[in-house]
C-alpha positions in Angstrom: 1.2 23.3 4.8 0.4 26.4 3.0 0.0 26.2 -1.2 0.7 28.8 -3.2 -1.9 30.0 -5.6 -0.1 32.4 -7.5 3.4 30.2 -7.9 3.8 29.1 -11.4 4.1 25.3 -10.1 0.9 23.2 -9.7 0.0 22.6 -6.7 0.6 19.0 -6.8 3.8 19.6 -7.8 4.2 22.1 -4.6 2.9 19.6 -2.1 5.4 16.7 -3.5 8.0 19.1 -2.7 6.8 19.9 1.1 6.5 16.4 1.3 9.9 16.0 0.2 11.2 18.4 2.2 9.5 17.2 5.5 11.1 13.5 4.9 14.7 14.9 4.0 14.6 16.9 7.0 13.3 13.8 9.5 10.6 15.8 10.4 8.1 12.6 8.7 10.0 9.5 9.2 7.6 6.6 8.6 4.4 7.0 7.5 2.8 9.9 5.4 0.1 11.9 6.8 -3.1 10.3 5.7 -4.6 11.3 2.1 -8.0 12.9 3.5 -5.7 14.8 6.2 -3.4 16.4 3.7 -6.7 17.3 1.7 -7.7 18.7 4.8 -4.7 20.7 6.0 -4.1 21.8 2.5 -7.3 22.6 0.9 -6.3 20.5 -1.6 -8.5 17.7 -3.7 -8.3 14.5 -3.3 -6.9 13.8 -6.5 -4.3 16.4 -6.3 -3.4 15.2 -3.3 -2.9 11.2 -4.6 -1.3 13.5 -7.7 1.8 14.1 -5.0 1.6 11.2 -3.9 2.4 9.7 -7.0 5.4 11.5 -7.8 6.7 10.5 -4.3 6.1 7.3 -5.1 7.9 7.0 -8.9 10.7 9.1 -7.0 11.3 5.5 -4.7 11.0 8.2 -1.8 7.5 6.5 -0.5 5.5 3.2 -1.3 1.5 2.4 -0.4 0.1 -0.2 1.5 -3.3 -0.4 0.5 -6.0 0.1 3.8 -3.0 0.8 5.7 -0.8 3.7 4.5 1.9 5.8 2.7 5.1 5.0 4.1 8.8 6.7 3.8 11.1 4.2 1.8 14.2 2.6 3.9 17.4 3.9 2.7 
């Protein structure tokens, strides 16, 4: 998941909306990728990372289970 330096968005903000993206389209359809692998894939800190998450979250796209997981919302 590339992130765009230059766009005018944070990157936070730009991850949320790949995220978004990925579980509108069925491409993730249960559980999230794990925080240190999207740090990982994007370059991204972890707080940035947890930043995206977050919006996800408030959105009522995804909920956390804590020690087990970020997972797509039913519905």
């Amino acid at each position: 998941m590339k992130i765009n330096p230059e766009s005018p968005d944070h990157p936070y903000v730009q991850l949320a909306g790949r995220l978004r993206s990925r579980i509108k389209a069925g491409e993730i359809r249960h559980v999230l990728p794990s925080i240190m692998d999207l740090t990982e894939e994007t370059g991204l800190s972890i707080n940035t990372v947890r930043r995206a998450i977050k919006l996800l979250i408030d959105e009522g796209l995804v909920y956390t289970v804590p020690g087990r997981g970020t997972f797509v919302s039913p519905g």
